[in-house]
Predicted model as a PDB file, atoms N, CA, C, CB and O in Angstrom, pLDDT in the B-factor column:
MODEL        1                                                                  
ATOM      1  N   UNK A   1     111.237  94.134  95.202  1.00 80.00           N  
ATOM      2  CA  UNK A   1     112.619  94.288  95.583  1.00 80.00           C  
ATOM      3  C   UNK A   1     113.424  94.552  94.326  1.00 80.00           C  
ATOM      4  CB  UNK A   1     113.140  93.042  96.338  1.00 80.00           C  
ATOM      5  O   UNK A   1     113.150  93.956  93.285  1.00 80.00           O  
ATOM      6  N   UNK A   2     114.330  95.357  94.393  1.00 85.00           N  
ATOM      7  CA  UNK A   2     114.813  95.914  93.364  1.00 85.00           C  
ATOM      8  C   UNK A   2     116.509  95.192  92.822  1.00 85.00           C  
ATOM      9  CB  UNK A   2     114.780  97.484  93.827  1.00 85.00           C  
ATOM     10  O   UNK A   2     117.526  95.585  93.393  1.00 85.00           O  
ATOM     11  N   UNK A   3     116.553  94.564  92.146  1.00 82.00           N  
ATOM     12  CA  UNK A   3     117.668  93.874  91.713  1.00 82.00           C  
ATOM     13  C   UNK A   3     119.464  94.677  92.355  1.00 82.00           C  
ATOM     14  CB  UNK A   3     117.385  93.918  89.876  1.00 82.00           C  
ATOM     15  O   UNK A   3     119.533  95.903  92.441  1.00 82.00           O  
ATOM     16  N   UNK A   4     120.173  94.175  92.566  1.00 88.00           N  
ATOM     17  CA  UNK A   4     120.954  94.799  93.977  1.00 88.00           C  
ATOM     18  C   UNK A   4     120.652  95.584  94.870  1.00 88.00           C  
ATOM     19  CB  UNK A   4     121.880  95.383  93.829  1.00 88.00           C  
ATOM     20  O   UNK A   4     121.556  96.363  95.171  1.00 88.00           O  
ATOM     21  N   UNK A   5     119.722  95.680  95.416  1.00 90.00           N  
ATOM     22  CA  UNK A   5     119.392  95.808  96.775  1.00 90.00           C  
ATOM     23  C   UNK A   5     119.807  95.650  97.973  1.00 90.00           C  
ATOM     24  CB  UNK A   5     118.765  95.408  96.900  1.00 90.00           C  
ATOM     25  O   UNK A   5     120.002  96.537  98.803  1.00 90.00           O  
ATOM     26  N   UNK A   6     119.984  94.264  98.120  1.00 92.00           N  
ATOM     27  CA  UNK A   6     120.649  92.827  98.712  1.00 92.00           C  
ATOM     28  C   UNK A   6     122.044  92.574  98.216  1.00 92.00           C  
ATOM     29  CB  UNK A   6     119.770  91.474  98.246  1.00 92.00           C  
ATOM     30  O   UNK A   6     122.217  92.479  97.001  1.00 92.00           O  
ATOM     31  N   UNK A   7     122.947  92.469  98.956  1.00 92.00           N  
ATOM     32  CA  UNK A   7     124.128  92.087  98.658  1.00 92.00           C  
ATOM     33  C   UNK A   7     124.275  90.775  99.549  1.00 92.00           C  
ATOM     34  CB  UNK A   7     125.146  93.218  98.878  1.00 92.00           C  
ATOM     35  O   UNK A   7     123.866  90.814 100.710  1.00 92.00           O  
ATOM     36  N   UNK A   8     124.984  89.336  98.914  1.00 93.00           N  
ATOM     37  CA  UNK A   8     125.373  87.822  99.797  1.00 93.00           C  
ATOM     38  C   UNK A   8     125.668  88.461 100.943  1.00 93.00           C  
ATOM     39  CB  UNK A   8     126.774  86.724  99.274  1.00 93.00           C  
ATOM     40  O   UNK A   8     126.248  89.547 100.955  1.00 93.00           O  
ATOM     41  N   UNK A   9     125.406  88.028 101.667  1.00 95.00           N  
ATOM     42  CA  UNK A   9     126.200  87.876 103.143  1.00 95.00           C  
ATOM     43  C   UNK A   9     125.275  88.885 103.788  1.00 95.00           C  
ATOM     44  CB  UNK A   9     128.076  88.338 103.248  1.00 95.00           C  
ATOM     45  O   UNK A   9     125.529  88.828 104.992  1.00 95.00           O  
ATOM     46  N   UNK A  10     124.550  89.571 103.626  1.00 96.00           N  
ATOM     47  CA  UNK A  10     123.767  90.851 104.401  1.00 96.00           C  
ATOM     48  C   UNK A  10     122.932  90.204 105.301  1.00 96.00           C  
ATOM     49  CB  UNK A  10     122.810  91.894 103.436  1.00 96.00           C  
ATOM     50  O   UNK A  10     122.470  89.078 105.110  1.00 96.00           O  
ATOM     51  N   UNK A  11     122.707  90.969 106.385  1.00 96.00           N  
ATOM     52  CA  UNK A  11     121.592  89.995 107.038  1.00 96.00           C  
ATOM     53  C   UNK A  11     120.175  91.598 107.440  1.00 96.00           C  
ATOM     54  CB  UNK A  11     122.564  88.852 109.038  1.00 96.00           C  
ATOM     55  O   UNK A  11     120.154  92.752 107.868  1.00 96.00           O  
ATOM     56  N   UNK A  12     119.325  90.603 106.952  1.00 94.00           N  
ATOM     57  CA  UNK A  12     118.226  91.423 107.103  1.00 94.00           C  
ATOM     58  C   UNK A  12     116.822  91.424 107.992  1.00 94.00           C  
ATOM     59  CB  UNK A  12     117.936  91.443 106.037  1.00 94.00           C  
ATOM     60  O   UNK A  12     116.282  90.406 108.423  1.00 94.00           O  
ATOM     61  N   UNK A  13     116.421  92.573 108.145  1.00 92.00           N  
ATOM     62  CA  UNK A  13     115.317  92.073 109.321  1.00 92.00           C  
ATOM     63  C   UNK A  13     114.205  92.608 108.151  1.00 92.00           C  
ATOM     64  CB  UNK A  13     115.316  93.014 111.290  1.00 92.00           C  
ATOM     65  O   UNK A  13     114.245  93.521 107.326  1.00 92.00           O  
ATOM     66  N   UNK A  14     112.979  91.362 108.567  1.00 92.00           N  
ATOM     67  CA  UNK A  14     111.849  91.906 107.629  1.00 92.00           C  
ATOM     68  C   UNK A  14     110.307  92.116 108.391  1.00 92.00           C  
ATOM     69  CB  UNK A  14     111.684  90.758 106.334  1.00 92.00           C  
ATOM     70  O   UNK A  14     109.796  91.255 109.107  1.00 92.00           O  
ATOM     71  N   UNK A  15     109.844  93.115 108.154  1.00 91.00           N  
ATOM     72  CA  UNK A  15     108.923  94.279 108.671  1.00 91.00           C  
ATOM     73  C   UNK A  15     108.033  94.076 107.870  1.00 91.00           C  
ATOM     74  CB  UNK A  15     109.364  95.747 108.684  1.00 91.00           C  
ATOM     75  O   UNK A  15     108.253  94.192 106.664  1.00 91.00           O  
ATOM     76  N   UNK A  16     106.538  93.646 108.466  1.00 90.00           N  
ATOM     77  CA  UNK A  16     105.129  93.483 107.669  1.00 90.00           C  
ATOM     78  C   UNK A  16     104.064  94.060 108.524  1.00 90.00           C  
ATOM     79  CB  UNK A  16     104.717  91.881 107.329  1.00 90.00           C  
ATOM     80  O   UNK A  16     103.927  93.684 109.688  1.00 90.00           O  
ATOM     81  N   UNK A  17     103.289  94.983 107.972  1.00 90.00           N  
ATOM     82  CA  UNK A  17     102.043  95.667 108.804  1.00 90.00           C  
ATOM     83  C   UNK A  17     101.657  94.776 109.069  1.00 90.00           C  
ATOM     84  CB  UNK A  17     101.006  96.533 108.332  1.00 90.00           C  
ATOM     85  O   UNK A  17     101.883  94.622 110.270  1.00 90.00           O  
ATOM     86  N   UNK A  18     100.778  93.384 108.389  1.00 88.00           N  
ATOM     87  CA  UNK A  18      99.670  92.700 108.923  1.00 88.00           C  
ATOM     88  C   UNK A  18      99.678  91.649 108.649  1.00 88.00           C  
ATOM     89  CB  UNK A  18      98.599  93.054 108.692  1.00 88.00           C  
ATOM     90  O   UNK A  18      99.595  91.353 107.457  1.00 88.00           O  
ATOM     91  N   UNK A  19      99.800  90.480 109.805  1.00 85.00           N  
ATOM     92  CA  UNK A  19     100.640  89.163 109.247  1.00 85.00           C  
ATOM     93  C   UNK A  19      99.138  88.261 109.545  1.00 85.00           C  
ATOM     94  CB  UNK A  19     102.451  88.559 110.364  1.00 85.00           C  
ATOM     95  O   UNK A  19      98.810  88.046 110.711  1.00 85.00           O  
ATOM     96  N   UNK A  20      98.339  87.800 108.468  1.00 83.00           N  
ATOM     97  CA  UNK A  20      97.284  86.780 108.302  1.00 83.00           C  
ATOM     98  C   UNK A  20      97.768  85.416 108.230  1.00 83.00           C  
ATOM     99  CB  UNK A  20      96.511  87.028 107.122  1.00 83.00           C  
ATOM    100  O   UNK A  20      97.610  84.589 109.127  1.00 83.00           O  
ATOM    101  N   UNK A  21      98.325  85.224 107.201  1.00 84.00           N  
ATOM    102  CA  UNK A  21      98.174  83.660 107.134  1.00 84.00           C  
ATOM    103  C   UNK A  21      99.937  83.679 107.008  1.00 84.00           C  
ATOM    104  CB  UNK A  21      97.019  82.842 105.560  1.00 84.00           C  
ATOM    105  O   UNK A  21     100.554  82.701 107.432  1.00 84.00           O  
ATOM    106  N   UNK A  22     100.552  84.650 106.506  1.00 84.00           N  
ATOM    107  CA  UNK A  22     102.132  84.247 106.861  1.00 84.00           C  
ATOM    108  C   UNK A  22     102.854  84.589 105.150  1.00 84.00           C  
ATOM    109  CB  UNK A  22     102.307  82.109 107.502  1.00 84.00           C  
ATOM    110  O   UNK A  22     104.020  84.813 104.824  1.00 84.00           O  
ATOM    111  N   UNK A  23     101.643  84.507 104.363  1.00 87.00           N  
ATOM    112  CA  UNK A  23     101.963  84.187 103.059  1.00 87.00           C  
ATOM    113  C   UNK A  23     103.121  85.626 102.463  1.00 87.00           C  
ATOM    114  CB  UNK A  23     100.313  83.996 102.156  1.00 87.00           C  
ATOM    115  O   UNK A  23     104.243  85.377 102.023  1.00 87.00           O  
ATOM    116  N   UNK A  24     102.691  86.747 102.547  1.00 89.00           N  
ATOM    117  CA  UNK A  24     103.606  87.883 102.226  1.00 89.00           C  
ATOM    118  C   UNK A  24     104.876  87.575 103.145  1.00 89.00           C  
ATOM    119  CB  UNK A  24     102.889  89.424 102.552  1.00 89.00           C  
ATOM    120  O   UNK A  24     105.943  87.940 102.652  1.00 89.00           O  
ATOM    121  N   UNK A  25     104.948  86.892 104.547  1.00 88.00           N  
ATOM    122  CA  UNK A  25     106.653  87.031 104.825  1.00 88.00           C  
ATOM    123  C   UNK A  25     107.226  86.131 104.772  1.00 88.00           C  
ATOM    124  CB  UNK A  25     107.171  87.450 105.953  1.00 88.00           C  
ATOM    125  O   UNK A  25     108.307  86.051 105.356  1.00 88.00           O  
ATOM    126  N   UNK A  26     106.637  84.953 103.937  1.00 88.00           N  
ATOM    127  CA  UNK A  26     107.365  84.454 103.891  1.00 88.00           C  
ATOM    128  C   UNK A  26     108.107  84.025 102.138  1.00 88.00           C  
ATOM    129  CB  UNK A  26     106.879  83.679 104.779  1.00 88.00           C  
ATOM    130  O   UNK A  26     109.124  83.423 101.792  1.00 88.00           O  
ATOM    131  N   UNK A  27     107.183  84.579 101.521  1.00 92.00           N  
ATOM    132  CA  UNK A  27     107.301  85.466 100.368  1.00 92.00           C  
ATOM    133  C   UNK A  27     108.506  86.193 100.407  1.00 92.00           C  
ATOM    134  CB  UNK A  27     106.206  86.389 100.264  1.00 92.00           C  
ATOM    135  O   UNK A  27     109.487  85.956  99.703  1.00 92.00           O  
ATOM    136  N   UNK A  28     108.381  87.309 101.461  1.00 92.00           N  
ATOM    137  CA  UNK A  28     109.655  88.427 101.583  1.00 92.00           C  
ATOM    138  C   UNK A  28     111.061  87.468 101.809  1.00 92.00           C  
ATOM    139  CB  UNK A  28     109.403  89.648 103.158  1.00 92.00           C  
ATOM    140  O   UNK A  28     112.098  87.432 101.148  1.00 92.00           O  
ATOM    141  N   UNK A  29     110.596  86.619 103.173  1.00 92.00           N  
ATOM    142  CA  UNK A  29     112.206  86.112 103.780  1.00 92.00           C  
ATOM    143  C   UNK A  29     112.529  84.765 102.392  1.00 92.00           C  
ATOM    144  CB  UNK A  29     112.059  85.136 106.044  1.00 92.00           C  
ATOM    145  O   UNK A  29     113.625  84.206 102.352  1.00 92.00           O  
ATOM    146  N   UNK A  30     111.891  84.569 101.809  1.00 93.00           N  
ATOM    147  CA  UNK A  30     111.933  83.628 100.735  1.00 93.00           C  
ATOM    148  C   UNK A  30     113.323  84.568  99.333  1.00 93.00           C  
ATOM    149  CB  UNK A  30     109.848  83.421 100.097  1.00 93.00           C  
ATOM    150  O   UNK A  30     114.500  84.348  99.050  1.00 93.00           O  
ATOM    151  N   UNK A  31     112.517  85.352  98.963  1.00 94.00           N  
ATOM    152  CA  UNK A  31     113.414  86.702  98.109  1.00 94.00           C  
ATOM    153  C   UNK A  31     114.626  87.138  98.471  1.00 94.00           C  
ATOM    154  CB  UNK A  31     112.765  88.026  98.153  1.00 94.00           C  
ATOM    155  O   UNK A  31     115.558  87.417  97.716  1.00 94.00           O  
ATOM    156  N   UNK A  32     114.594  87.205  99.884  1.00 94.00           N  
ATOM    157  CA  UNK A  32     116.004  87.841 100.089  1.00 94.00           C  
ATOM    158  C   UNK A  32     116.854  86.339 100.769  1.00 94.00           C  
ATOM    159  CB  UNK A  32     115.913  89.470 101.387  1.00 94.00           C  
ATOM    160  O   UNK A  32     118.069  86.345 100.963  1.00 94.00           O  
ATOM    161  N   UNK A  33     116.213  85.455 100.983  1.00 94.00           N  
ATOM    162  CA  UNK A  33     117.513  84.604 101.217  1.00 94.00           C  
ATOM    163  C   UNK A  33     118.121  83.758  99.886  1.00 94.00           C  
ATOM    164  CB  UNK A  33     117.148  83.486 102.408  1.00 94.00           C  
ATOM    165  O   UNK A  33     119.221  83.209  99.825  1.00 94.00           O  
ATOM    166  N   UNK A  34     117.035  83.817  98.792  1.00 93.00           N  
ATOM    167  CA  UNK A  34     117.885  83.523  97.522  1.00 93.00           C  
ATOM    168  C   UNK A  34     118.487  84.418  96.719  1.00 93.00           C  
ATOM    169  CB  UNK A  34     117.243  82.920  96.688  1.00 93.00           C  
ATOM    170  O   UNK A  34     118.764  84.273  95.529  1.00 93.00           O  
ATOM    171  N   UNK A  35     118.761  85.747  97.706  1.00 93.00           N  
ATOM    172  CA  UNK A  35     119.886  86.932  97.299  1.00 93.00           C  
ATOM    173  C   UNK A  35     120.691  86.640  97.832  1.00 93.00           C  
ATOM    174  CB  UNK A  35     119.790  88.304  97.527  1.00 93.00           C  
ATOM    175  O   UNK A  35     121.644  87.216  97.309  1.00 93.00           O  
ATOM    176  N   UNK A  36     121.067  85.993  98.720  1.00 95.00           N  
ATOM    177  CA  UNK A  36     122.075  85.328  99.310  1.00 95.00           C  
ATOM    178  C   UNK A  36     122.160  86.229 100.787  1.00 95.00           C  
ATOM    179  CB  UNK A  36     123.484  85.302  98.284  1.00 95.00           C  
ATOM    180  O   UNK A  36     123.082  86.430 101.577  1.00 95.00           O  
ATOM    181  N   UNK A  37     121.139  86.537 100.757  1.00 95.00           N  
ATOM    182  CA  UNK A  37     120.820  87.640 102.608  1.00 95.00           C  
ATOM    183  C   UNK A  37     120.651  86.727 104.063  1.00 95.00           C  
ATOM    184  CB  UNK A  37     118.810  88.672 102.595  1.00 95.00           C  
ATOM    185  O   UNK A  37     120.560  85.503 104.149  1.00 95.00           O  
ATOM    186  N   UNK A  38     120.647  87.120 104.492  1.00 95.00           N  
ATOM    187  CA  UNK A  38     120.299  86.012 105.663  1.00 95.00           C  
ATOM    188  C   UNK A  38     119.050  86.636 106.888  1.00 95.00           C  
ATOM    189  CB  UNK A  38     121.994  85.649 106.598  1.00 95.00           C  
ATOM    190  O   UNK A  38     119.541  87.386 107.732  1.00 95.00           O  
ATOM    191  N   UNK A  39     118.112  86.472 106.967  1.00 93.00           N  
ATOM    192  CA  UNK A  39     117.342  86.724 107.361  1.00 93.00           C  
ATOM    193  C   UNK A  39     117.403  86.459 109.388  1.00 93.00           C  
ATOM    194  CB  UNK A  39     116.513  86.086 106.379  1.00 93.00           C  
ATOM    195  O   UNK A  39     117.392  85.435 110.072  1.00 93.00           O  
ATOM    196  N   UNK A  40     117.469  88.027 109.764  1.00 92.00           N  
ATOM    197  CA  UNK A  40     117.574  87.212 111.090  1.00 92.00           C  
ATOM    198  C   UNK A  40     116.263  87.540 112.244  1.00 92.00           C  
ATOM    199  CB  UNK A  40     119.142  87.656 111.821  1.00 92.00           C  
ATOM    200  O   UNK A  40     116.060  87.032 113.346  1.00 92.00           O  
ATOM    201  N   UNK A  41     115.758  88.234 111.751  1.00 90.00           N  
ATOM    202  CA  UNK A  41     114.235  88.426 112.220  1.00 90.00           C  
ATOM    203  C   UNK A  41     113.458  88.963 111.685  1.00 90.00           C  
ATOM    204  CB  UNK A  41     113.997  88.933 113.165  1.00 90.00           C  
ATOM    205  O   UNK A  41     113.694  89.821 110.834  1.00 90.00           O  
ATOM    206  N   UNK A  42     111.681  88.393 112.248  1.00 89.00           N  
ATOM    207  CA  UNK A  42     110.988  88.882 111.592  1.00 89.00           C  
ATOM    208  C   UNK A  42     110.068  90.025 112.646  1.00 89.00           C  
ATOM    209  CB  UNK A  42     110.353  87.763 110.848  1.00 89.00           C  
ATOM    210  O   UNK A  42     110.425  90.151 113.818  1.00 89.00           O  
ATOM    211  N   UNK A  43     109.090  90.677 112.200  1.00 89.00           N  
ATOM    212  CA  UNK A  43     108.337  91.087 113.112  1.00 89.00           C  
ATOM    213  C   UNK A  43     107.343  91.694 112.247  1.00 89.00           C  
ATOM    214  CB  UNK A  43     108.976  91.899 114.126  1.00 89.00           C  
ATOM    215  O   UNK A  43     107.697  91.821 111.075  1.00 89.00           O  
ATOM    216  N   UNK A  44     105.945  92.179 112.614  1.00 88.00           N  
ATOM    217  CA  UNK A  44     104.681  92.882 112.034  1.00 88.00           C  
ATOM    218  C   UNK A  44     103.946  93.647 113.248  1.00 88.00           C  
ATOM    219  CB  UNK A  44     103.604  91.726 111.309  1.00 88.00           C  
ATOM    220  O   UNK A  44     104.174  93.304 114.408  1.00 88.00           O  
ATOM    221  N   UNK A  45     103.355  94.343 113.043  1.00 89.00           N  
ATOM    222  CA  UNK A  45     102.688  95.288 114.045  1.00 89.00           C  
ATOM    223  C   UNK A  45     101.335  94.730 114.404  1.00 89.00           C  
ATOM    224  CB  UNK A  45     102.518  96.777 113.459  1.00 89.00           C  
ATOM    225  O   UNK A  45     100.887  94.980 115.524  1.00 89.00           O  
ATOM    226  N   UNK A  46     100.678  94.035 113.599  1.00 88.00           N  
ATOM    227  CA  UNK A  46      99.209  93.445 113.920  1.00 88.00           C  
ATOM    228  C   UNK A  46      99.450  91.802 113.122  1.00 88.00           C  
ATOM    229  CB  UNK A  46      97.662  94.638 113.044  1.00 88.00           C  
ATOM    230  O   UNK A  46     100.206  91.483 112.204  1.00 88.00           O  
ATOM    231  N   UNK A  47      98.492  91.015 113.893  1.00 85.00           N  
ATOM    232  CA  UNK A  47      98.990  89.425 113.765  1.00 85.00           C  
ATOM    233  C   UNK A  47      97.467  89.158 113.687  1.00 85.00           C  
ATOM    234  CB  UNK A  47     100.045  88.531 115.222  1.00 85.00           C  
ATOM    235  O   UNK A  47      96.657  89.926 114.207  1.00 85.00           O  
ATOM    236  N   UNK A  48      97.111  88.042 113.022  1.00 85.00           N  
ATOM    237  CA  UNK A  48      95.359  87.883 113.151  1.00 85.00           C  
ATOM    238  C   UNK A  48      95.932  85.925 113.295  1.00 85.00           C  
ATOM    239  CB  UNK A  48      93.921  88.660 111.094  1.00 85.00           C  
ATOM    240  O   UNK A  48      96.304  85.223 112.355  1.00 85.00           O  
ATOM    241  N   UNK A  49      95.843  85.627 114.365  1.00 78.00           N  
ATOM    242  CA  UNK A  49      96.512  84.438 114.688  1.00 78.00           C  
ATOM    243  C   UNK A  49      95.719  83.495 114.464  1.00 78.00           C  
ATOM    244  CB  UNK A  49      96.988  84.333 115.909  1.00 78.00           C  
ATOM    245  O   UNK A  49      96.073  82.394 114.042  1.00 78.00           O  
ATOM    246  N   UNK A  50      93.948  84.003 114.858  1.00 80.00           N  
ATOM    247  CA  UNK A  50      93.097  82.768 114.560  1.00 80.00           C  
ATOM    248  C   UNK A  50      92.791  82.629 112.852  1.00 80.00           C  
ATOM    249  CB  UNK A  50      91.574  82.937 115.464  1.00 80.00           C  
ATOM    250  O   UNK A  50      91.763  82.022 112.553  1.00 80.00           O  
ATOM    251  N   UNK A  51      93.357  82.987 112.112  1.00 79.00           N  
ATOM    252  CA  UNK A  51      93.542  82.511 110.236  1.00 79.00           C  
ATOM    253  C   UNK A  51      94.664  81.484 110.428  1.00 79.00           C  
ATOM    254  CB  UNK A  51      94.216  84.045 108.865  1.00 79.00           C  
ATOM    255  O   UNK A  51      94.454  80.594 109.604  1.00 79.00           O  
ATOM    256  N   UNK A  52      95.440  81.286 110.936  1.00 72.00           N  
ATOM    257  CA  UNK A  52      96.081  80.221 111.426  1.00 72.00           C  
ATOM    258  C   UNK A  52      97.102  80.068 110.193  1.00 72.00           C  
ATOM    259  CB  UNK A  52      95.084  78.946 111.796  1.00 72.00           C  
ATOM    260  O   UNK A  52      97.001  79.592 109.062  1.00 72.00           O  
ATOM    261  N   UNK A  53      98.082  80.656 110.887  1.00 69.00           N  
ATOM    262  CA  UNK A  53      99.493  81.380 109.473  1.00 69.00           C  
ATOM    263  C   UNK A  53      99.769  80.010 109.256  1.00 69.00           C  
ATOM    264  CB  UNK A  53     101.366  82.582 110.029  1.00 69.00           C  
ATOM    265  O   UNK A  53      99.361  79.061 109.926  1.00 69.00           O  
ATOM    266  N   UNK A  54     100.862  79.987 107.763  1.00 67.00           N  
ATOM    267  CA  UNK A  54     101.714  79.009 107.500  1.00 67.00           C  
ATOM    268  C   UNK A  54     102.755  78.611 107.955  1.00 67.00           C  
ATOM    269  CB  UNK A  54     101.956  79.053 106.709  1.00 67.00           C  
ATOM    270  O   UNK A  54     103.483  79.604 107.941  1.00 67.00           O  
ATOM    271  N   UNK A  55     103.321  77.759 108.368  1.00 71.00           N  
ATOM    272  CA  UNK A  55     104.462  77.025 109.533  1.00 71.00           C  
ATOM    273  C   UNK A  55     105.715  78.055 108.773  1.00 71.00           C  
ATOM    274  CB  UNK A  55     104.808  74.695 109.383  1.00 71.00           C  
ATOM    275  O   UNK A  55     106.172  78.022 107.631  1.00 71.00           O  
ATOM    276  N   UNK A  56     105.993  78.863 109.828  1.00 67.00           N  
ATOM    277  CA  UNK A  56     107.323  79.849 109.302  1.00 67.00           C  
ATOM    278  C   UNK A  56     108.740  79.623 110.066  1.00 67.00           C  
ATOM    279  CB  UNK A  56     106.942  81.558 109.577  1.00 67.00           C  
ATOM    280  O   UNK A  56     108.680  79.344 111.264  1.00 67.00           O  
ATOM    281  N   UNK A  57     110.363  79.756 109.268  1.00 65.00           N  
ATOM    282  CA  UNK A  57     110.733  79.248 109.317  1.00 65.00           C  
ATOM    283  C   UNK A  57     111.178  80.188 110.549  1.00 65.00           C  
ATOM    284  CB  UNK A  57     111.094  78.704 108.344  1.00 65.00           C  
ATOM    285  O   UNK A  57     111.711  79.399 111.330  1.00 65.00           O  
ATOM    286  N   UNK A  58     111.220  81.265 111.023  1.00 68.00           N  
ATOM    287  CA  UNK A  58     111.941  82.377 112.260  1.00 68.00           C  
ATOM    288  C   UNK A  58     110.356  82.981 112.743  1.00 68.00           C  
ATOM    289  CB  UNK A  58     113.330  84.029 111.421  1.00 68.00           C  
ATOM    290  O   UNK A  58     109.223  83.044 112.265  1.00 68.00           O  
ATOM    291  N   UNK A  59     111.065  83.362 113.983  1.00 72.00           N  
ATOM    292  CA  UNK A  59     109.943  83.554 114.936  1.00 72.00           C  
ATOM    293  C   UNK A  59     109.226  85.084 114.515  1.00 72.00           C  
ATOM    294  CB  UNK A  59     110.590  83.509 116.626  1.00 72.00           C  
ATOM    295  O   UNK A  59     109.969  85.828 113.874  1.00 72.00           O  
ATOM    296  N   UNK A  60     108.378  85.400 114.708  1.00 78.00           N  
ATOM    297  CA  UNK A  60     107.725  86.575 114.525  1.00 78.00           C  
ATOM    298  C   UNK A  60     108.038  87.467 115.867  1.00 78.00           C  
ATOM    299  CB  UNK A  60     106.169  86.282 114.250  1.00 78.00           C  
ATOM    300  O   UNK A  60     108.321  86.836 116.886  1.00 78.00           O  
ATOM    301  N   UNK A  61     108.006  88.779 115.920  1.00 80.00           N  
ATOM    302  CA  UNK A  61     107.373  89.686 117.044  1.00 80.00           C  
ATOM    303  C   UNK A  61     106.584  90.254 116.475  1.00 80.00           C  
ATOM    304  CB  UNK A  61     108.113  90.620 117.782  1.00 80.00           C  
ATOM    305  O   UNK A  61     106.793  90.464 115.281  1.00 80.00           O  
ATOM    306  N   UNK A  62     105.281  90.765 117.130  1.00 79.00           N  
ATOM    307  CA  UNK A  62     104.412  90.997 116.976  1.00 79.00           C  
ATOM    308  C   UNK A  62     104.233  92.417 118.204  1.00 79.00           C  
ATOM    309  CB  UNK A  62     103.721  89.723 116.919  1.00 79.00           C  
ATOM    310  O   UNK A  62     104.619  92.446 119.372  1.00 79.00           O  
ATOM    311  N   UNK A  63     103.410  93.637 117.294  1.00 78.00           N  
ATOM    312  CA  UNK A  63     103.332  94.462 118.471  1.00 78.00           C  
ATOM    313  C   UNK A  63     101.540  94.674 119.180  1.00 78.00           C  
ATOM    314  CB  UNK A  63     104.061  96.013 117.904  1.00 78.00           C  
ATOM    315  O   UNK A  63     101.246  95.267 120.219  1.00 78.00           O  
ATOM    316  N   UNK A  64     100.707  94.059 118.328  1.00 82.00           N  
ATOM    317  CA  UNK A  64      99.132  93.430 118.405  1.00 82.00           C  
ATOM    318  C   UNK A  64      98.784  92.439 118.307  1.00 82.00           C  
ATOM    319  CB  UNK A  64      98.345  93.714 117.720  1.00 82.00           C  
ATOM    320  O   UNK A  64      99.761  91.817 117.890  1.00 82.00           O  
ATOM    321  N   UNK A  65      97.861  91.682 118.426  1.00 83.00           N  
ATOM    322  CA  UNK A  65      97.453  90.599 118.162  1.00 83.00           C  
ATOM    323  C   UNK A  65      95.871  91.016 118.146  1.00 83.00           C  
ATOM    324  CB  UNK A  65      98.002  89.518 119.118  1.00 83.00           C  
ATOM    325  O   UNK A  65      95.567  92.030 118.774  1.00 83.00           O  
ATOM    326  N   UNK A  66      94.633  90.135 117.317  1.00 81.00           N  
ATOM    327  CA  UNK A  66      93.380  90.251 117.325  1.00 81.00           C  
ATOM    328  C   UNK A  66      93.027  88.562 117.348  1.00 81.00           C  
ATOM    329  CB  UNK A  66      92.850  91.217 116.061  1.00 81.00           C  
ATOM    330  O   UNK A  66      92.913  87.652 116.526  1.00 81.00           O  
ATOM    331  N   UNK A  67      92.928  88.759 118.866  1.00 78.00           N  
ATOM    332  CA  UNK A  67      92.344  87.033 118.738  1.00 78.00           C  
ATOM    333  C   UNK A  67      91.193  86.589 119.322  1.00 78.00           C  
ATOM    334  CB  UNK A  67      93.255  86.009 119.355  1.00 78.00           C  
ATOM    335  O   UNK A  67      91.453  86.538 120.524  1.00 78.00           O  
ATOM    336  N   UNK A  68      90.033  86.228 119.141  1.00 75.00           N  
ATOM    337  CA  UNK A  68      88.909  85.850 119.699  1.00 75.00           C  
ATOM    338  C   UNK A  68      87.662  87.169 119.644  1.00 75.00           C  
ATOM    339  CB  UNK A  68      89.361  85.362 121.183  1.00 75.00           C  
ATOM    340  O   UNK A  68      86.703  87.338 120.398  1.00 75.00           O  
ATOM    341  N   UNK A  69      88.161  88.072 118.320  1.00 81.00           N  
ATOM    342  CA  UNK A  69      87.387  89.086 118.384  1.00 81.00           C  
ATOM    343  C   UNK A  69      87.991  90.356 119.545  1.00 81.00           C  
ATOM    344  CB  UNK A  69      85.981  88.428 118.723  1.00 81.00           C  
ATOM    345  O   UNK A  69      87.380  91.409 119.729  1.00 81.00           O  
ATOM    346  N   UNK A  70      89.223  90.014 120.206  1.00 80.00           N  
ATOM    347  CA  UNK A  70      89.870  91.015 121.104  1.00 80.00           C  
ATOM    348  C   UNK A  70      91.235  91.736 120.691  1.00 80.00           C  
ATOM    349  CB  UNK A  70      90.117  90.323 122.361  1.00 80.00           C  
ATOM    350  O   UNK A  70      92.109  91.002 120.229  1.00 80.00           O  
ATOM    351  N   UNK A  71      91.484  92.990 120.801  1.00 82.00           N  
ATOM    352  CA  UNK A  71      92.582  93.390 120.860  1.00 82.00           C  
ATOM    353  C   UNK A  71      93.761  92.761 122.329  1.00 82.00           C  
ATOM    354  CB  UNK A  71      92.204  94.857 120.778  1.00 82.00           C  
ATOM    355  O   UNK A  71      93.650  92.871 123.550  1.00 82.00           O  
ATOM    356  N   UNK A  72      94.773  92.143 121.493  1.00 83.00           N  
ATOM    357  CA  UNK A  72      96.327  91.545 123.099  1.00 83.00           C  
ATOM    358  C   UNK A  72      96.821  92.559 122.459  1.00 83.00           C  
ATOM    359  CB  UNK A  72      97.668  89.615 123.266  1.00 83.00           C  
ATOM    360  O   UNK A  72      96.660  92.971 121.310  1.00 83.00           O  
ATOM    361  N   UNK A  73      97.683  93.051 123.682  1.00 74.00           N  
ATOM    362  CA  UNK A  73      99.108  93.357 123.364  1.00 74.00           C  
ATOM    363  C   UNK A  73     100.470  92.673 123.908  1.00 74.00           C  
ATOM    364  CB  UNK A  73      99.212  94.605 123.699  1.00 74.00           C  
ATOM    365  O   UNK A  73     101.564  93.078 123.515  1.00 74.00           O  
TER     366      UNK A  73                                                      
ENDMDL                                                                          
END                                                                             
C-alpha cells in the first residue's frame, strides 16, 4: 500500500483471491484501519475453510468455497 493512498475517514472494501487461514486480510484490514480507513467489508472469490482461518474481525463473502475435497458455491 502506497503511503496516501488512504485518506482518515475513507471507508474501504477489501478484495482477496484466496482466503486460507485469514492471515493476508487481515493483514490488509489491519493497514488500512491504522490509516485511519474504516473497513466495511470483506470478501475473496475462493475460501479453503477446512485450514480453519484466524478469528476475523468482519464477515467475509465468499464466491467458492473447497470443503471436504468439494467445490460449494
Amino acid at each position: 500500500m502506497h503511503v496516501g493512498a488512504v485518506k482518515s475517514g475513507e471507508r474501504a472494501l477489501v478484495v482477496d483471491d484466496l482466503i486460507a487461514t485469514g492471515g493476508t486480510l487481515c493483514a490488509a484490514m489491519n493497514l488500512l484501519e491504522r490509516a485511519g480507513a474504516e473497513v466495511v467489508e470483506c470478501a475473496c472469490v475462493i475460501e479453503l475453510p477446512d485450514l480453519k482461518s484466524l478469528p476475523l474481525t468482519h464477515s467475509v463473502a465468499n464466491l467458492l468455497s473447497y470443503l471436504n475435497g468439494r467445490w460449494v458455491a
